[in-house]
C-alpha positions in Angstrom: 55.3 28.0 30.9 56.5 25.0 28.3 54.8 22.3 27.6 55.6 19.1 29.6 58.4 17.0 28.2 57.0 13.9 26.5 57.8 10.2 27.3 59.6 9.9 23.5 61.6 12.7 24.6 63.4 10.5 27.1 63.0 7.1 25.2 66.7 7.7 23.2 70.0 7.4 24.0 70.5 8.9 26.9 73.6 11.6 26.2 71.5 13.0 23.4 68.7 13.3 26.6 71.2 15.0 28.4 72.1 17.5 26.7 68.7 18.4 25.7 67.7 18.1 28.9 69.9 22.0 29.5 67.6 24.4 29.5 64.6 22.7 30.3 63.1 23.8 33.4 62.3 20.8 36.3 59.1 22.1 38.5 58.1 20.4 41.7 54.8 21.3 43.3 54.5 20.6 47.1 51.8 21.6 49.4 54.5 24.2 50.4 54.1 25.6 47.0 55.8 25.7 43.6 59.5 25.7 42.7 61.4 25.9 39.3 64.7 26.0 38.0 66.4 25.9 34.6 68.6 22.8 34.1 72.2 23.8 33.8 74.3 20.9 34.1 73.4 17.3 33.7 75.1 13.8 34.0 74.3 10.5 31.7 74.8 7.4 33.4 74.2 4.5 30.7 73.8 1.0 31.9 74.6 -2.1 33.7 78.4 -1.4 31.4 78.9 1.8 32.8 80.7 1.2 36.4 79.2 4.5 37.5 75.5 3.6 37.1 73.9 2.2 40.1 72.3 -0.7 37.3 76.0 -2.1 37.6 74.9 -4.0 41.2 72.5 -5.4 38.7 68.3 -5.5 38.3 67.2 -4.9 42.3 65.1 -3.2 44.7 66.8 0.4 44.7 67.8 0.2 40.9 64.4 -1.0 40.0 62.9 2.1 38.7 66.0 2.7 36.2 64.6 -0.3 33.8 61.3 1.1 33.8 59.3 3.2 31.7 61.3 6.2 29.9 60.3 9.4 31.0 59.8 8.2 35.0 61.9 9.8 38.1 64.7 7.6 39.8 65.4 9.8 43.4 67.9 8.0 45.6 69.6 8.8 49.3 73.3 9.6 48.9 75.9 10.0 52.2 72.9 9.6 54.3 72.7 13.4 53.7 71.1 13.9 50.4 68.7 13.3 47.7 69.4 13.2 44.1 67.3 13.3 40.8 67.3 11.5 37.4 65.7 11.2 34.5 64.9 7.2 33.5 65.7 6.7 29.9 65.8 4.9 26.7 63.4 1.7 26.6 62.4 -0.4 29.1 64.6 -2.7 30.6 67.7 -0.8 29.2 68.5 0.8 32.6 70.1 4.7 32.2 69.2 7.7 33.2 70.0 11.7 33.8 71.9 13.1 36.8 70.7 16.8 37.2 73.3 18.0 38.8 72.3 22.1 39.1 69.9 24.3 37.9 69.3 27.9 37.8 66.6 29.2 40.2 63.8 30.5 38.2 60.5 30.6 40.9 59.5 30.2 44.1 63.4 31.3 45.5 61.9 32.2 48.9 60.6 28.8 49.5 64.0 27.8 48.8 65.9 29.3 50.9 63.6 28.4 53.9 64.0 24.5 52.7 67.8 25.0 52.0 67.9 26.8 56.0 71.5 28.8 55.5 70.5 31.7 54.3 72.7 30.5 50.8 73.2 33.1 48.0 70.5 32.5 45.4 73.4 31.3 43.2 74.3 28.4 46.0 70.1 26.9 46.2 70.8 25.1 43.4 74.1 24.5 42.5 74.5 20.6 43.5 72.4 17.9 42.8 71.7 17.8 47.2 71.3 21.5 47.0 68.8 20.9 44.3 66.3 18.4 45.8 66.4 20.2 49.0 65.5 23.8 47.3 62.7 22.4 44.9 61.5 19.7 47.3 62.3 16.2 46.1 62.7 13.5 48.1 61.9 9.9 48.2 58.0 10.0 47.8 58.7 11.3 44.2 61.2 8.3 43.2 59.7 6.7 40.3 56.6 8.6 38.8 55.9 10.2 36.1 57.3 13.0 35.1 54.3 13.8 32.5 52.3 15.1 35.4 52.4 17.3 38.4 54.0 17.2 41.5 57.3 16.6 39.6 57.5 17.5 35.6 60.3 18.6 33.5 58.9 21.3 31.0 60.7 22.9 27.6 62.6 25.5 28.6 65.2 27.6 26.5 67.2 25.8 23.7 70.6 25.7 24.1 72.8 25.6 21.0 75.6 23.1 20.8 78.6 25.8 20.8 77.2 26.5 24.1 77.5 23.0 25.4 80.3 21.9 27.5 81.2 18.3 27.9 83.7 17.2 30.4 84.3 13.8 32.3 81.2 13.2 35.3 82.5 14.3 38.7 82.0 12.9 42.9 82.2 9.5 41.2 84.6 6.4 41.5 84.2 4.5 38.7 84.1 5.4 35.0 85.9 8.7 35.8 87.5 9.4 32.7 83.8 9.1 30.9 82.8 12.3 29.1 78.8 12.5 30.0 78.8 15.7 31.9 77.2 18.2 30.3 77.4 22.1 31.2 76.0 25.3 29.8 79.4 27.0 29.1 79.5 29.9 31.6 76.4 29.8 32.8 77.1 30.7 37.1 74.9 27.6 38.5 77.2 25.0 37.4 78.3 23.4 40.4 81.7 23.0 39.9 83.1 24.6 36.7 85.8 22.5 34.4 89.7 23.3 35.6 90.5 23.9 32.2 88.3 26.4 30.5 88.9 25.2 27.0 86.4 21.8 26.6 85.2 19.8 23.8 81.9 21.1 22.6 78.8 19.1 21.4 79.1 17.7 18.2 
């Protein structure tokens, strides 16, 4: 297992977070059991400028935990239906963080499929940010702590080089929709949705 991410990784702008963020494995311990995954495709969402980011509606109850400490969770409810997970970052009181959108199962894919309750291939547990929470457990309770420490850390995983990067504009948005801060491991099958033109503009 990797070591545990560090607050300083989080506290910088958060694209360069987000794509450093693929590969990384997010583990969430539950008295279920454990579950992990390799991050595959993540979303930056950048501040109260970016009309995507829930810190648009301003400083308030739900958005509070996106000006808080770097490194920190922000789960919300979406659709009534499902949770999703980000990463707070950059300093405090610059509110951004990072969408995990889907990951690739890596342990504990039996306790998944009993959460996720379909009987889903092993490539659908985790191939959404719903899909995800459900499969590894996140919900609510874990909105705002740290992730420096069990139930809910993000470790190092596998580094991903930046020819194997895939930016495109984020996705089930509104706002903003033109933005390039998606970020994909090119080809990798746990994207949830894969680009409709295969030829994308890589990292750097």
């Amino acid at each position: 297992m990797g070591r545990i991410l560090p607050r300083d990784f989080y506290n910088r702008e958060t694209e360069i977070v987000a794509q450093e963020m693929l590969g990384a494995i997010i583990e969430c311990t539950t008295p279920e059991g454990t579950a992990s995954a390799m991050i595959v495709e993540t979303e930056a969402y950048v501040g109260e400028h970016d009309l995507a980011c829930h810190a648009a509606a301003g400083r308030t109850k739900r958005t509070e935990p996106l000006y808080g400490r770097p490194g920190n969770s922000y789960v919300y409810f979406i659709y009534g239906v499902h949770w999703c997970f980000n990463a707070v970052t950059r300093g405090e009181g610059e509110p951004s963080a990072v969408l995990v959108r889907a990951a690739e199962p890596l342990s504990g894919q039996s306790l998944m499929r009993r959460r996720r309750g379909e009987r889903p291939r092993e490539i659908d547990l985790t191939n959404g940010p719903g899909k995800l929470c459900e499969a590894l457990g996140i919900d609510g309770a874990l909105n705002d702590v740290s992730l420096q420490r069990k139930p809910l850390v993000i470790r190092e995983g596998v580094k991903v080089s930046a020819r194997d990067i895939e930016t495109t504009p984020r996705i089930g948005i509104s706002r903003a929709v033109d933005w390039p801060l998606r970020y994909i491991i090119r080809g990798n099958p746990y994207v949830s949705r894969f680009p409709r033109a295969r030829v994308i503009r890589a990292r750097g």
